[in-house]
C-alpha positions as CSV (number, residue, x, y, z in Angstrom):
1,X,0.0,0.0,0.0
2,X,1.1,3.2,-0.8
3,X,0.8,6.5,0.8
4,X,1.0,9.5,-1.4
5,X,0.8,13.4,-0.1
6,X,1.6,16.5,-2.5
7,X,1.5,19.9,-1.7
8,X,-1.7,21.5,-4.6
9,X,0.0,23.1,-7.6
10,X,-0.3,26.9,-7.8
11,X,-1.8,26.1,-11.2
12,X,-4.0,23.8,-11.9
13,X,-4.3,22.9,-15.3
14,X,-0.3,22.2,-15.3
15,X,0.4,18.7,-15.3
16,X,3.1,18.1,-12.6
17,X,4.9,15.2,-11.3
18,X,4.5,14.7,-7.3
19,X,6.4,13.4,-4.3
20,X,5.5,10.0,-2.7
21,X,6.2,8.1,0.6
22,X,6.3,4.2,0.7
23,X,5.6,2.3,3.6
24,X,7.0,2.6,7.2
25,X,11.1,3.1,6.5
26,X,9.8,5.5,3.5
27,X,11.3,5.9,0.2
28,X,10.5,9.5,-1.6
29,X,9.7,8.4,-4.9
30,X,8.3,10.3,-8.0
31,X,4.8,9.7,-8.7
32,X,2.5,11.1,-11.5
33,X,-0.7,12.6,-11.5
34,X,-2.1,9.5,-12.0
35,X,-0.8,7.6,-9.1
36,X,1.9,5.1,-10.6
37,X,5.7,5.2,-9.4
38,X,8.2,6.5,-10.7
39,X,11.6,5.2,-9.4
40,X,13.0,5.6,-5.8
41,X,15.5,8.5,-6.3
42,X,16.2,8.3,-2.2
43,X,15.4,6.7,1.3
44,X,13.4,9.3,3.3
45,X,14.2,8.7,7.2
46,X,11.3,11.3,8.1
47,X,9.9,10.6,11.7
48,X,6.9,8.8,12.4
49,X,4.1,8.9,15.0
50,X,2.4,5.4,14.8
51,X,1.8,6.0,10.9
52,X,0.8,9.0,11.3
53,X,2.0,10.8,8.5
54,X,0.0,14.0,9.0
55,X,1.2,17.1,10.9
56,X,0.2,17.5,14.6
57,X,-2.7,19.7,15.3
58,X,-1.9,22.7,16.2
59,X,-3.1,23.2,20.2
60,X,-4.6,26.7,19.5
61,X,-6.8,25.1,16.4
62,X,-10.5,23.8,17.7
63,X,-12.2,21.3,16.1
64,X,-14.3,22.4,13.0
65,X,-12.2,26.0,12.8
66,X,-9.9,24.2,9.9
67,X,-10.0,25.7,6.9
68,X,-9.0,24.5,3.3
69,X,-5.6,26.4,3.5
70,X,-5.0,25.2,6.9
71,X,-4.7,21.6,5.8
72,X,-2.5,22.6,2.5
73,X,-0.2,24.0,5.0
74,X,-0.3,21.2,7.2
75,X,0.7,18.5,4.7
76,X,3.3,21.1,2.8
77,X,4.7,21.3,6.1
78,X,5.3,17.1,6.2
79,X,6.6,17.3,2.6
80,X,9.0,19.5,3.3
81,X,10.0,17.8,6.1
82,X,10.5,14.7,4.7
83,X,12.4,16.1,1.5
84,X,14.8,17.4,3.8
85,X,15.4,14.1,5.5
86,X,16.2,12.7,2.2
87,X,19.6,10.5,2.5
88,X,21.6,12.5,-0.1
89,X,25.0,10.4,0.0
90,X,22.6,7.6,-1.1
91,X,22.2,9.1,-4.3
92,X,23.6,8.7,-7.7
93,X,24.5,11.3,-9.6
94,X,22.1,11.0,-12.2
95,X,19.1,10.9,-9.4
96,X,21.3,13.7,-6.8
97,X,21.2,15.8,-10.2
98,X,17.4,15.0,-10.6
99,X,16.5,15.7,-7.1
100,X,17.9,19.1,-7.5
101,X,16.4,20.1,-10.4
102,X,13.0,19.3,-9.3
103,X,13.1,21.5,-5.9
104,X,14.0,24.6,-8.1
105,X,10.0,24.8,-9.1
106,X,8.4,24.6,-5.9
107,X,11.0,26.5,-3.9
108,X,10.2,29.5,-6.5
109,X,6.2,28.7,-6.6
110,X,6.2,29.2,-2.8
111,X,8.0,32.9,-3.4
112,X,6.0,34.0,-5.2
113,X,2.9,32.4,-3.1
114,X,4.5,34.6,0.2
115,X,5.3,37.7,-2.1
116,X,1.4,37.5,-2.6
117,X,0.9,36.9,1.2
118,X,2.9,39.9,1.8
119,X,1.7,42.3,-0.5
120,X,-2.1,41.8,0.9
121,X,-0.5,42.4,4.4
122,X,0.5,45.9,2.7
123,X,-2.6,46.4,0.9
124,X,-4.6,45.6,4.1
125,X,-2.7,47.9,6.0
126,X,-2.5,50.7,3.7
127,X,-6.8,50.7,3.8
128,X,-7.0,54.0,5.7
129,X,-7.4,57.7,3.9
130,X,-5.1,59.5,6.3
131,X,-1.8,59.0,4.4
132,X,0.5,60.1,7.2
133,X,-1.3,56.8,9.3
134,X,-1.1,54.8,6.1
135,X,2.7,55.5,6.0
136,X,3.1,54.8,9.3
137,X,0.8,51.4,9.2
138,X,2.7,50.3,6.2
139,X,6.2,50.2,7.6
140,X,5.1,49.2,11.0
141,X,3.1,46.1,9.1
142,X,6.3,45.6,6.8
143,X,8.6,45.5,9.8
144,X,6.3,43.2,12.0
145,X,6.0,40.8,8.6
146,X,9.8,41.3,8.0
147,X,10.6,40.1,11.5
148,X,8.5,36.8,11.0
149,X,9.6,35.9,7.3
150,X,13.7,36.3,9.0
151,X,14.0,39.4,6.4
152,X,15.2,42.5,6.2
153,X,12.5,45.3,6.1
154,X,14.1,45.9,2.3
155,X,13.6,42.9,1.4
156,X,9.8,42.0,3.0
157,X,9.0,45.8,0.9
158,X,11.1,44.6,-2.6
159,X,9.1,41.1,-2.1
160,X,5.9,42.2,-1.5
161,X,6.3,44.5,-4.6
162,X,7.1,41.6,-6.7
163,X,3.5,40.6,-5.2
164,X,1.4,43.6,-6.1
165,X,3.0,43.1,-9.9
166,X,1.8,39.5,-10.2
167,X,-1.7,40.5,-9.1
168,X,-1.7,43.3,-11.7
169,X,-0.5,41.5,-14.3
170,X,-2.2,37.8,-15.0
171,X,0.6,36.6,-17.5
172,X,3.4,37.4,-15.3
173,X,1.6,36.4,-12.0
174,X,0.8,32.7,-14.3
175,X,4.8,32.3,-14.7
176,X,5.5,33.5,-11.1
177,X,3.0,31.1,-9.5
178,X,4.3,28.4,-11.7
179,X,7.8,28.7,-10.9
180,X,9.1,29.9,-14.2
181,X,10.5,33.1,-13.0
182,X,11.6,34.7,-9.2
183,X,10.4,37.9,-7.5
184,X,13.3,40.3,-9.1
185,X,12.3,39.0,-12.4
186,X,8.6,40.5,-11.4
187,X,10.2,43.8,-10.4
188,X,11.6,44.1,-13.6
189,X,9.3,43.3,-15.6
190,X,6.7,45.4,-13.6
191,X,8.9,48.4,-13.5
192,X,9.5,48.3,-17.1
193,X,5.8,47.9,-18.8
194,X,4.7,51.4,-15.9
195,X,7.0,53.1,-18.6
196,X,6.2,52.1,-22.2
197,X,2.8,53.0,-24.2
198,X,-0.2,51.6,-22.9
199,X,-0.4,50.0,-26.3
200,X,3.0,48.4,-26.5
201,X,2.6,46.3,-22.8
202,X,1.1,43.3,-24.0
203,X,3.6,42.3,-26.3
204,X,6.6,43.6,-25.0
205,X,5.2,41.7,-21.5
206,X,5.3,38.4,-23.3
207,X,8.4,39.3,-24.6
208,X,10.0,39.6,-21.3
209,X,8.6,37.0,-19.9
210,X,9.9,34.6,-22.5
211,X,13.5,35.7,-22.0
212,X,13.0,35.5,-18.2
213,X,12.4,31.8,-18.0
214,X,16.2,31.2,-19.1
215,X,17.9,34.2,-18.2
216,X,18.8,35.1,-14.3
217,X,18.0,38.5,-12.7
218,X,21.4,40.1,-13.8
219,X,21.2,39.2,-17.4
220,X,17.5,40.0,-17.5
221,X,18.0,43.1,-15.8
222,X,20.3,44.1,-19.1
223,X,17.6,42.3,-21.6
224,X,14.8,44.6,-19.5
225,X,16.6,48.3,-20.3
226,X,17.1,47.2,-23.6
227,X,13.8,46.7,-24.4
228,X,13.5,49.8,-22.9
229,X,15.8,51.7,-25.0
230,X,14.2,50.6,-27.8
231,X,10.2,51.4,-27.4
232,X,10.2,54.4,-25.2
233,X,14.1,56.1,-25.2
234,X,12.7,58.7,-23.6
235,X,11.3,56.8,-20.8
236,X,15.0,55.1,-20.4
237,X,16.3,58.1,-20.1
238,X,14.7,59.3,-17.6
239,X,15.3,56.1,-15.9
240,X,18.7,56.8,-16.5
241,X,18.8,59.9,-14.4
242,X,16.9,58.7,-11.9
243,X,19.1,56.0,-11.0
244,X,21.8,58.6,-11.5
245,X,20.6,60.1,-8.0
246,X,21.2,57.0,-6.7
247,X,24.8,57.3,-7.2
248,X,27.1,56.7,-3.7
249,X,30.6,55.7,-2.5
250,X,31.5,55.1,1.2
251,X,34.6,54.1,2.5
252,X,34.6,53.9,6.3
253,X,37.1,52.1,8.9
254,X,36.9,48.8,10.7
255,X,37.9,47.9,13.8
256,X,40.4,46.1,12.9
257,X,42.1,48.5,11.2
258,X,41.0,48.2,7.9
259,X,39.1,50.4,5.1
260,X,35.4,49.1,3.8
261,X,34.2,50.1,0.7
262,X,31.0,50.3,-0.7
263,X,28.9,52.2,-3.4
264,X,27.0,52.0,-6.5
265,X,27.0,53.3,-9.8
266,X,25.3,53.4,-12.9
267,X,25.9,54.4,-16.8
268,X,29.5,56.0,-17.6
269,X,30.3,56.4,-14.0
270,X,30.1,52.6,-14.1
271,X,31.4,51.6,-17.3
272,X,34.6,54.3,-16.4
273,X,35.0,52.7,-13.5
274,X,35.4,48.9,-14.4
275,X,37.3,49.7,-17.4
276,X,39.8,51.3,-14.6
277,X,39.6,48.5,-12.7
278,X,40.4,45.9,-15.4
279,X,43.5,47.8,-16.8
280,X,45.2,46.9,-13.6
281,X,43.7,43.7,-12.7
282,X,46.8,41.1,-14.0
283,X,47.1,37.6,-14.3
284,X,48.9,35.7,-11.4
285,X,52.4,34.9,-11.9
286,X,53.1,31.2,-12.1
287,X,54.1,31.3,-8.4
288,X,51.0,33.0,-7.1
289,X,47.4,31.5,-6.4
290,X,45.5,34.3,-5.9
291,X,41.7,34.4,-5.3
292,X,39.6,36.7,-7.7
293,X,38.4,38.7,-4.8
294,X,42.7,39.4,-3.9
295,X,42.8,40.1,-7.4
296,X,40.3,42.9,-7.2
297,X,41.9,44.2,-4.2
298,X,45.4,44.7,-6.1
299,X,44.2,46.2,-8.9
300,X,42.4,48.6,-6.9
301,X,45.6,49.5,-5.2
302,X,47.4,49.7,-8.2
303,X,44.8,52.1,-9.7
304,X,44.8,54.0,-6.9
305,X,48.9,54.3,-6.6
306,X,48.7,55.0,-10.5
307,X,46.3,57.8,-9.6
308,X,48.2,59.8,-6.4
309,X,52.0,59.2,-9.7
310,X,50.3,61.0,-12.2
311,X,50.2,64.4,-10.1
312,X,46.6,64.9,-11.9
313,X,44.9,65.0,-8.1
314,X,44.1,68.9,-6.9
315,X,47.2,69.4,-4.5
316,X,47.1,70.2,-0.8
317,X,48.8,73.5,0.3
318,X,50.9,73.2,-2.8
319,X,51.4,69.8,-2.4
320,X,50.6,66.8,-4.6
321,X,48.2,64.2,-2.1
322,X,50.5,61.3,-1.5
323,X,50.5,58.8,1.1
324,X,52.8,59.7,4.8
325,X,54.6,57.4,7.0
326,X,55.6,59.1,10.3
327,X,58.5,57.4,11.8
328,X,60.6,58.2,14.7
329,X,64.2,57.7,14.8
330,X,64.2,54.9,17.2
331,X,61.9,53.2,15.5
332,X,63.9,53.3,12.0
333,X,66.6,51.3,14.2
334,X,65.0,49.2,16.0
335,X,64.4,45.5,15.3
336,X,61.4,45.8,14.4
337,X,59.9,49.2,14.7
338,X,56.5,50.5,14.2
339,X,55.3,53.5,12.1
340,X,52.1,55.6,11.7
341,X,50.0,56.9,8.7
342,X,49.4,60.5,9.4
343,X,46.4,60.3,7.2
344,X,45.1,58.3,9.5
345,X,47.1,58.3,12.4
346,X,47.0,54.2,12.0
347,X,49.6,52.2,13.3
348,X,52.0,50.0,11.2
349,X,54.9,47.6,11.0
350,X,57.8,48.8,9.3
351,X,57.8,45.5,7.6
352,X,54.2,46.1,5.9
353,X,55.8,49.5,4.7
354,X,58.9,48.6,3.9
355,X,57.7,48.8,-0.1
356,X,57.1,52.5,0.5
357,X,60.3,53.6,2.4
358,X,62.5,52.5,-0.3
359,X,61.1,54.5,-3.1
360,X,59.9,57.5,-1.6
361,X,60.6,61.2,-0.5
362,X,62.4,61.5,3.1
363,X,62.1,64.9,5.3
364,X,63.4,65.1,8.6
365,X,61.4,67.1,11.4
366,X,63.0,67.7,14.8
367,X,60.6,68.6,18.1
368,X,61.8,70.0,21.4
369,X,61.0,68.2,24.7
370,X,57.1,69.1,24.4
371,X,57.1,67.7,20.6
372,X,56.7,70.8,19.3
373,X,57.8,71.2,15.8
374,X,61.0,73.4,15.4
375,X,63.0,72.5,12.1
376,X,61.9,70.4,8.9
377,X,64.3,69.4,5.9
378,X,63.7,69.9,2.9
379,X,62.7,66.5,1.0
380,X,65.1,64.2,-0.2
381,X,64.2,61.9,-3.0
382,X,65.4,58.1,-1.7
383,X,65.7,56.9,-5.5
384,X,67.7,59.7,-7.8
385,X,65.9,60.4,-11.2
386,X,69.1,59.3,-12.6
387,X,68.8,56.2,-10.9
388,X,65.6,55.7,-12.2
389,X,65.9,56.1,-15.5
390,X,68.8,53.9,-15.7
391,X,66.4,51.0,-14.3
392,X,63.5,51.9,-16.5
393,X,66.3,51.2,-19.5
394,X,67.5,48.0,-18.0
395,X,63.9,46.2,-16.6
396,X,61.4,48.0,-18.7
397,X,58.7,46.8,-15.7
398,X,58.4,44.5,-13.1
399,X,61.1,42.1,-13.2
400,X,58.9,39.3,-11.5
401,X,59.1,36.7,-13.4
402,X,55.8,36.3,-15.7
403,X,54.7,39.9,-14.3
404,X,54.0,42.5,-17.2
405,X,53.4,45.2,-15.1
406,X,55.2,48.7,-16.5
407,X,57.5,51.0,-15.5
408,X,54.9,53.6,-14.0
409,X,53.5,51.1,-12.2
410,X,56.7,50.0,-10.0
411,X,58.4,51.3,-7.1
412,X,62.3,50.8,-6.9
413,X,63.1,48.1,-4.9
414,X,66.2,47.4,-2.7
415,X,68.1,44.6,-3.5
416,X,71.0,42.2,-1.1
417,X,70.9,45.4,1.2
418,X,67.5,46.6,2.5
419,X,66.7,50.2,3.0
420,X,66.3,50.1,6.9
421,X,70.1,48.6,7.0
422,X,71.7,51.8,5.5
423,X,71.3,49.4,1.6
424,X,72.7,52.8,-0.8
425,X,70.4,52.3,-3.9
426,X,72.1,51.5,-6.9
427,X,72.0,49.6,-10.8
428,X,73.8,46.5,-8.7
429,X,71.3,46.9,-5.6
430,X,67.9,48.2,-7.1
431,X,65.1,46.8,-9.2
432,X,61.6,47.9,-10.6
433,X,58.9,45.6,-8.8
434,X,54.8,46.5,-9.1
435,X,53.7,47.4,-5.6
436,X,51.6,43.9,-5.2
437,X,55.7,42.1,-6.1
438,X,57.6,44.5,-4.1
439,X,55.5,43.9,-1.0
440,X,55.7,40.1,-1.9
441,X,59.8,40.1,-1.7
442,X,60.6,42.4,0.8
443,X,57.8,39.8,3.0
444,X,59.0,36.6,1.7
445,X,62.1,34.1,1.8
446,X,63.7,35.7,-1.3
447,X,67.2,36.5,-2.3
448,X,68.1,39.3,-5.5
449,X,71.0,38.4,-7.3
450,X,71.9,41.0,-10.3
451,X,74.5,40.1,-12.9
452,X,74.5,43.2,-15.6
453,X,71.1,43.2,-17.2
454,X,70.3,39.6,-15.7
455,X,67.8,39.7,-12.5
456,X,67.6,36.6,-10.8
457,X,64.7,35.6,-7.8
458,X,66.0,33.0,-5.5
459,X,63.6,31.3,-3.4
460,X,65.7,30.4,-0.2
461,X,64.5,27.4,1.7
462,X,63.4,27.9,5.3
463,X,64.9,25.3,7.8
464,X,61.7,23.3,9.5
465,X,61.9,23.7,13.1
């Protein structure tokens, strides 16, 4: 004897394959809408109550105050339940494959069937005439729903739009109750027919519904202002400057001592920007293993570096914007001393800014007993220009090996002698690394050996201890 119990389809005139249970150590099988199994694609070890396969009562229901929906819930509830005790290790690939394919549907039926839930909590709450109460209904409603559905109050307000566009739009809400698109695919596709002709919607909605089914938000989003462009260019260009307004950058610091940023941008600003960003993101070098997000990170120092050499930034009090290590003497001696940003007043190892000290401009500042400032050099330039245009004939760029980095993009690094050791810059003791492979020798178990024009890396190998 078998057992079967299947959550209702959100449509139903679409034939739909559903999941069974077999006997008391259950299998889920797939059944059709006639009743025969399919194959077992997995044991189900879902918890039993002396065969009772249906969900407790709840204690605050009384007897003859069920409804309909209560009971959908109820065995939705056991479904799920049992899906998730499904043994996936015993599997094969084919059926693991098959298994995830088929939870794609309902998962996205049941958005959009809470995106509906929620944007009925918004309509019911927004019922009043007094639109200061309304306001205030709606995002005390949104918060309370937010809280219960474990969302963000963005989220419960971008879902339950996604809601109100199904209901207003039968082809769209058909596809979203069916599983065939998500909730920003509804947004879209919303947003986009509120600004074409009244006369155009129709087709352009069955348009975008058809490249929704196979395209995900991103690359729908794209297809969407296309469509756009095309049918009302006015329209996109309004949308255009309104997103425009939009526009932010933040950078703010961590506890840790770091710098976060975020922003978003949109059009030219956007394109401008990741064309930057791409011009400096390199390949790693046969030695490195570097994850996409690290590469990201050095490019964006690299632009940023190229950006503060150039001498294009306003200046300062006369002064190009460049970045300054405060060090005192001691600390230059010391073992291993410890330096500040005056930007930011942060602290830092010597070590970390070793890539800086060796290719930069020095000024010495003397302060009586009360550090008050009472003589400043003029600065001193650690790498002569004659120096470095006698390396920029010899390397060309970064002399890491498989590194095409140019010349405006390195620092001069020391070579057998290190900077903080009294090491006097020269052709025989200086090379042209890019920031990311200076900081990557003067940090790592590597030896410089110049011969003439011939620059050699030599890994030295660190006794285990």
């Amino acid at each position: 004897m078998t057992a079967t119990f299947a959550a209702p389809s959100p449509v139903a005139d679409r034939h739909r394959p559903q999941v069974g249970y077999a006997g008391r150590r259950r299998h889920l099988a797939v059944v059709d809408d006639a009743g025969s199994e399919g194959q077992v694609i997995g044991q189900v070890l879902a918890a039993e109550r002396g065969g009772d396969y249906l969900a407790d009562e709840p204690a605050s229901t009384a007897p003859g105050d069920r409804s309909d929906q209560t009971d959908h819930l109820d065995r939705l509830d056991h479904v799920v339940a049992a899906i998730g005790s499904v043994d996936l290790t015993g599997l094969s690939d084919h059926h693991l494959d098959v298994h995830l394919q088929r939870l794609r549907r309902p998962i996205a039926s049941l958005e959009a069937a809470r995106a509906r839930a929620l944007a009925e909590v918004e309509r019911r709450a927004s019922s009043t005439d007094d639109t200061a109460r309304r306001n205030a209904e709606i995002l005390e409603t949104r918060r309370r729903a937010a809280k219960g559905q474990r969302m963000t109050p963005s989220e419960a307000k971008q879902t339950a739009e996604a809601g109100r566009h199904a209901d207003r739009l039968p082809e769209t809400g058909r596809a979203f109750d069916g599983g065939d698109i998500g909730p920003a695919h509804v947004r879209l596709i919303g947003e986009a027919l509120e600004k074409l002709p009244v006369e155009l919607r129709a087709d352009a909605e069955l348009e975008l519904l058809e490249l929704g089914r196979s395209a995900d938000a991103i690359a729908f989003g794209r297809a969407v202002r296309d469509l756009l462009a095309r049918k009302a260019p006015v329209a996109a260009h309004q949308e255009e400057r309104r997103r425009d307004r939009d526009r932010r950058f933040r950078m703010t610091d961590t506890a840790d001592g770091g710098v976060a940023f975020s922003g978003l941008a949109f059009g030219t600003a956007a394109e401008v920007a990741r064309t930057a960003l791409q011009a400096f993101r390199r390949p790693d070098t046969p030695d490195e293993h570097r994850t996409p997000d690290q590469r990201g990170a050095d490019a964006f120092e690299q632009l940023c570096a190229a950006a503060l050499r150039l001498g294009e930034a306003p200046t300062i009090h006369g002064e190009r914007p460049q970045v300054m290590v405060i060090v005192e003497e001691e600390q230059l001696r010391a073992e291993a001393g410890v330096a500040h940003f005056a930007g930011s007043g942060q602290p830092v190892t010597l070590a970390e800014v070793g890539s800086l000290l060796t290719d930069c401009s020095v000024s010495r500042l003397v302060r009586s007993a009360d550090s008050t400032p009472i003589e400043v050099s003029r600065n001193v330039r650690t790498v002569p220009a004659g120096l470095w245009r006698a390396l920029v004939v010899r390397d060309g760029g970064c002399r890491w090996e498989g590194c095409d980095a140019p010349a405006s993009w390195c620092d001069v690094a020391h070579g057998e002698e290190a900077f903080r050791d009294d090491g006097r810059l020269s052709p025989a003791n200086a090379v042209l690394l890019c920031r990311r492979h200076h900081r990557r020798f003067d940090h790592g178990p590597w030896r410089l050996e110049i011969a003439g024009d011939q620059v050699t890396f030599h890994r030295e190998v660190v006794p285990f201890v």
